[in-house]
KOLKE-871319 format. One line per field, with one value per atom (N, C-alpha, C, CB): x, y negated, z negated. Coordinates in pm, 1 decimal, padded with zeros to 6 digits. Glycine has a CB too. Example, Ala and Ser with C-alpha at 12.3 -4.5 7.8 and 13.67 -1.06 7.14 Angstrom:
<pts>
xx: (01319.0 01230.0 01320.0 01130.8 01285.0 01367.0 01290.0 01408.4);
yy: (00569.0 00450.0 00330.0 00447.3 00225.0 00106.0 -00003.0 00059.8);
zz: (-00780.0 -00780.0 -00780.0 -00904.6 -00708.0 -00714.0 -00787.0 -00572.5);
</pts>
This chain:
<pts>
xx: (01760.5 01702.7 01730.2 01760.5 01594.5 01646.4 01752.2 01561.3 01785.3 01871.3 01786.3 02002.1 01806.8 01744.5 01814.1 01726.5 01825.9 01898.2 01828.6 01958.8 01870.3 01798.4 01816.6 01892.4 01730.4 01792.1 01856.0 01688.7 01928.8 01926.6 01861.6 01925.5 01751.2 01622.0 01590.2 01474.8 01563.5 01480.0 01568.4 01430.2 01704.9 01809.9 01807.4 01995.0 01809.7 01787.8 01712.9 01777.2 01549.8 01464.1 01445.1 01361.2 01491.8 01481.4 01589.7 01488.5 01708.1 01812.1 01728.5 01966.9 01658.4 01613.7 01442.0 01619.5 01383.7 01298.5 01293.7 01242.5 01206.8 01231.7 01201.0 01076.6 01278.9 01355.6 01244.2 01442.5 01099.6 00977.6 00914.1 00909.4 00941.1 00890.7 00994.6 00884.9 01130.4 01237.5 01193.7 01364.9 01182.4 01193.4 01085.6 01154.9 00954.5 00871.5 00890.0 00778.0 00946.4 00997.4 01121.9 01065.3 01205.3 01315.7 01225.8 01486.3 01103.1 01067.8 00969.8 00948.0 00914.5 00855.0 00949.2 00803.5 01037.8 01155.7 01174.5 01260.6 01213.0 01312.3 01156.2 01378.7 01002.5 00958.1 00960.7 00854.5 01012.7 01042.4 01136.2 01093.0 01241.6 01347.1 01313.6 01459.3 01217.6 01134.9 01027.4 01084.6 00955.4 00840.5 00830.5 00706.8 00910.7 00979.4 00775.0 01156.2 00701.4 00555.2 00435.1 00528.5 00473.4 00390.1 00278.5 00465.4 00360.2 00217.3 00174.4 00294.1 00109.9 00011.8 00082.1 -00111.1 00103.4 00112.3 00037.0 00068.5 00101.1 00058.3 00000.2 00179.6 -00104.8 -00160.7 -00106.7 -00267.0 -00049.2 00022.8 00102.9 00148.6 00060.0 00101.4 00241.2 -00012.8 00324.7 00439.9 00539.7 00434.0 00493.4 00575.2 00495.6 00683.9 00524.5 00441.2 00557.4 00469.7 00455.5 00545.3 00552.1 00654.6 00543.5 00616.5 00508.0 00676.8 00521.6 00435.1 00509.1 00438.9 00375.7 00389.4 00361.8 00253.7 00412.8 00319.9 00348.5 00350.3 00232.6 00240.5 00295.1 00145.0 00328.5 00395.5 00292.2 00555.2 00224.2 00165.5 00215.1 00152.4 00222.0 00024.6 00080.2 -00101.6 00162.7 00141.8 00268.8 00145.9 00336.2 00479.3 00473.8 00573.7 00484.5 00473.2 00569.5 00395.2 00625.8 00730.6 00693.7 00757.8 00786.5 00733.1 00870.5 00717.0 00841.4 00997.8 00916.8 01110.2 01033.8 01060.4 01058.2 01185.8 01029.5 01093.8 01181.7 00993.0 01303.9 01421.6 01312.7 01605.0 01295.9 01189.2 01293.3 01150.2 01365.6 01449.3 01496.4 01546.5 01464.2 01528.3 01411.1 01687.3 01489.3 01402.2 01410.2 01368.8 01545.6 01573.3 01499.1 01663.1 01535.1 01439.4 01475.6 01370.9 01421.5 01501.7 01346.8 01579.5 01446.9 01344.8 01333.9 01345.4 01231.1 01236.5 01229.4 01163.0 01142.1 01116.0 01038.8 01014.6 01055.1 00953.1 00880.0 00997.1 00813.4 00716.4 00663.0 00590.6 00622.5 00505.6 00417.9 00542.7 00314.8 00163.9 00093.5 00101.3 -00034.5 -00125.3 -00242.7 -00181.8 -00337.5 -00432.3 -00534.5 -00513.3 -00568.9 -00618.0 -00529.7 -00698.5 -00430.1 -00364.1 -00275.2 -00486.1 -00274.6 -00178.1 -00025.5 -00276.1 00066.0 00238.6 00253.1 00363.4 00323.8 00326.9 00511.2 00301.6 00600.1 00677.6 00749.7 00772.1);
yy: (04202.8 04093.4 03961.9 04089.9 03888.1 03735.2 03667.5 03646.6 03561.9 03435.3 03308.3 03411.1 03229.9 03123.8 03024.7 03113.7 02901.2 02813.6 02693.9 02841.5 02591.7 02433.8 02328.5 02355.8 02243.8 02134.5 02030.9 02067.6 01949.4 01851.2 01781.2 01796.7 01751.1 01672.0 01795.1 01631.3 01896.0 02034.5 02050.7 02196.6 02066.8 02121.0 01996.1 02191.9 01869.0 01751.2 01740.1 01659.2 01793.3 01761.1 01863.7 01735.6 02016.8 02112.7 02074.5 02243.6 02047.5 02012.3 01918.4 01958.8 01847.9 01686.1 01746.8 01450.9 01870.7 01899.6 01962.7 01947.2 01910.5 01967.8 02145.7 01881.8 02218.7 02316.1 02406.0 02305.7 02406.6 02454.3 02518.9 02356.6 02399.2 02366.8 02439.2 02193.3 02376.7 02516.7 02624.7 02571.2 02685.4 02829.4 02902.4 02865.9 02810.8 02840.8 02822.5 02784.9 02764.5 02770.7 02866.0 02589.0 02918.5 02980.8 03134.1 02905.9 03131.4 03301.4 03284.5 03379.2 03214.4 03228.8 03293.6 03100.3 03179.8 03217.3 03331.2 03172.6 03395.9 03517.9 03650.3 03539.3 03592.4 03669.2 03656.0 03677.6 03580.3 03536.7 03638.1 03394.3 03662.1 03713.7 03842.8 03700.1 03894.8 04011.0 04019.5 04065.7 03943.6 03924.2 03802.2 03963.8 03699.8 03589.5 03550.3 03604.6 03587.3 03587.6 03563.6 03701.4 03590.8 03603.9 03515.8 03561.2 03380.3 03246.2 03222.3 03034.5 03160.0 03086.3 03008.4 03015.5 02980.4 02856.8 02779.4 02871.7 02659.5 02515.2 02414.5 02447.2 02356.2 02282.7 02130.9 02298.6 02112.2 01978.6 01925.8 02007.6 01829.7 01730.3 01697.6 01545.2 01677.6 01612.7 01740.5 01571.3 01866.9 01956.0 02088.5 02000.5 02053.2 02123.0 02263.9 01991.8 02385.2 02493.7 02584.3 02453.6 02514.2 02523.9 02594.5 02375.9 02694.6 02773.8 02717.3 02955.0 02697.4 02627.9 02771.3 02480.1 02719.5 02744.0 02618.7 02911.2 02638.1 02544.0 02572.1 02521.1 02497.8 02531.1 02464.2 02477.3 02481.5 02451.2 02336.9 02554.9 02204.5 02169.7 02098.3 02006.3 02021.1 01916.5 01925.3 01735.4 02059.7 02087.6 02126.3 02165.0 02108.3 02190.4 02204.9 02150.5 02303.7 02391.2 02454.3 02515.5 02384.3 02360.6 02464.3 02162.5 02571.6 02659.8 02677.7 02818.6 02748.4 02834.7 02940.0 02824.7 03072.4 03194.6 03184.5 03318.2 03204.5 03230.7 03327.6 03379.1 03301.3 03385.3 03501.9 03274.2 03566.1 03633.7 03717.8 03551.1 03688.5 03735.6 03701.3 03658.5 03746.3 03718.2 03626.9 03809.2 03522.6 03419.5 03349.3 03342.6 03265.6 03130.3 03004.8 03126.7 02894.0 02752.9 02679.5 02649.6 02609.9 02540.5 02395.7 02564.3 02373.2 02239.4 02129.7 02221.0 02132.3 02008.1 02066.5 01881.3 02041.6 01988.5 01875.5 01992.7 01890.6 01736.1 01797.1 01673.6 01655.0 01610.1 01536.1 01530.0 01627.8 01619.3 01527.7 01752.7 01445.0 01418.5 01554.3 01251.4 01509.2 01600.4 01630.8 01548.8 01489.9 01497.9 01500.7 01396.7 01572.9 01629.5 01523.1 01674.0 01408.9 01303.7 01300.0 01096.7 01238.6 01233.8 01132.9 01199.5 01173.9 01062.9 01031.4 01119.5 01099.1 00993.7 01079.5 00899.4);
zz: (03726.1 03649.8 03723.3 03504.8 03728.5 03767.5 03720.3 03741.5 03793.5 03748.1 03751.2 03847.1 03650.4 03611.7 03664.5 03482.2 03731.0 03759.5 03762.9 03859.7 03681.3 03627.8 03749.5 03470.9 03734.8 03800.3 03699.2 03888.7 03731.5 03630.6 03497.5 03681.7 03582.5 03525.0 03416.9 03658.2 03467.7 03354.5 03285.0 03407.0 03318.3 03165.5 03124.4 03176.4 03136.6 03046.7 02982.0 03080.6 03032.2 02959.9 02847.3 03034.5 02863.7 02784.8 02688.0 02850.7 02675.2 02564.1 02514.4 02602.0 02538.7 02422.7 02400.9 02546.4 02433.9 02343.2 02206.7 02396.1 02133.4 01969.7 02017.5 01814.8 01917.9 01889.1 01892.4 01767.5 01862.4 01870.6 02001.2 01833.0 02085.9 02228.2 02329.3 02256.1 02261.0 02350.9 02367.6 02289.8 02233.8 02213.0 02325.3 02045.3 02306.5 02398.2 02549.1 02363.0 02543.3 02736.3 02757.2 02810.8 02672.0 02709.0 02636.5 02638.1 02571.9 02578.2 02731.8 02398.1 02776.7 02890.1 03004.2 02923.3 03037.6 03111.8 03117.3 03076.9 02981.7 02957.8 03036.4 02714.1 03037.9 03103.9 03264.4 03052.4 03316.3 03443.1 03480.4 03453.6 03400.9 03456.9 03483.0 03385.1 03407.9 03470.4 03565.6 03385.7 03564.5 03673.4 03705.8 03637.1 03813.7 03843.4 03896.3 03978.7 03970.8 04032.8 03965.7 04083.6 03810.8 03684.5 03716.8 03544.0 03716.3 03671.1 03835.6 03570.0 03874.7 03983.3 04029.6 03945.2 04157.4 04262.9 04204.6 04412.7 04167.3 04126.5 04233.8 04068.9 04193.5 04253.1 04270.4 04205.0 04171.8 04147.4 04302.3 04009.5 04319.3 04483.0 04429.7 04531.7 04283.1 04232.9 04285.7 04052.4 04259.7 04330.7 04399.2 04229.5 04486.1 04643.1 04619.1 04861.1 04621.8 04618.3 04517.3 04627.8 04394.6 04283.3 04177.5 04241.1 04104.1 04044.7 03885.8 04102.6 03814.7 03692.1 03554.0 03696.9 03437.6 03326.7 03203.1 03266.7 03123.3 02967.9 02885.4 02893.0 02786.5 02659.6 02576.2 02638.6 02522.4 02427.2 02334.5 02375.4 02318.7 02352.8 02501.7 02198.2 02484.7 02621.9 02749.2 02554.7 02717.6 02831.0 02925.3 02811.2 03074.0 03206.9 03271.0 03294.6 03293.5 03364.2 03517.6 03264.2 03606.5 03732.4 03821.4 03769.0 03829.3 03954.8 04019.7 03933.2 04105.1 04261.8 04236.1 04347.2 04312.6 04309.8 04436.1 04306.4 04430.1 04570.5 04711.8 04490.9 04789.3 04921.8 04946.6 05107.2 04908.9 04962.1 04837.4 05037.4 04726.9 04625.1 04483.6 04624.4 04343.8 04272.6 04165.7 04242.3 04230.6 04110.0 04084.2 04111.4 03990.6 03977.7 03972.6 03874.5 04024.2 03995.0 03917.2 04182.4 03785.7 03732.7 03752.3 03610.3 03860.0 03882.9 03798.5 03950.4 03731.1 03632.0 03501.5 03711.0 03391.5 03280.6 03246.2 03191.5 03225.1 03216.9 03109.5 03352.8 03021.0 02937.4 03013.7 02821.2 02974.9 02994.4 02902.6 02978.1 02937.0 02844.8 02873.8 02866.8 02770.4 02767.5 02921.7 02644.9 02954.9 03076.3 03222.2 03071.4 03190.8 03331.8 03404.5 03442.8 03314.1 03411.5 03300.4 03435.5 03388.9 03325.8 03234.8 03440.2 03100.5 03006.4 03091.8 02788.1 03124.3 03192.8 03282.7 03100.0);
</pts>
């Protein structure tokens, strides 16, 4: 099974999301730890590399998979607006 490992910024931003929005990024995750490859290489220029998914309605979750292994590092969360740009 994978290992999950935060950066700063993402375990900051995941502790100060309402309790709703967690849950939904830590059941995504918990499918990571099984199939770390799941979601798509992200297009996003903010992180080059980095394969995303949503949380419904406006959350984006931006990792790595380790090239050598099958951990994961979660780079960032962001809030989204609707049309694809960063509320901060």
């Amino acid at each position: 099974m994978a290992k999950v490992i935060y950066s700063e910024q993402a375990r900051t931003s995941l502790e100060t999301l309402p309790v709703a929005f967690r849950s939904g990024v830590e059941q995504r995750l918990g499918y990571l730890q099984q199939m770390p490859r799941m979601y798509a290489i992200s297009s996003d220029e903010r992180f080059p590399g980095c394969r995303s998914f949503w949380v419904d309605p406006c959350y984006r979750v931006f990792y790595m998979v380790a090239a050598g292994a099958d951990d994961v590092y979660v780079v960032a969360l962001t809030a989204e607006d609707v049309d694809g740009g960063t509320e901060g």
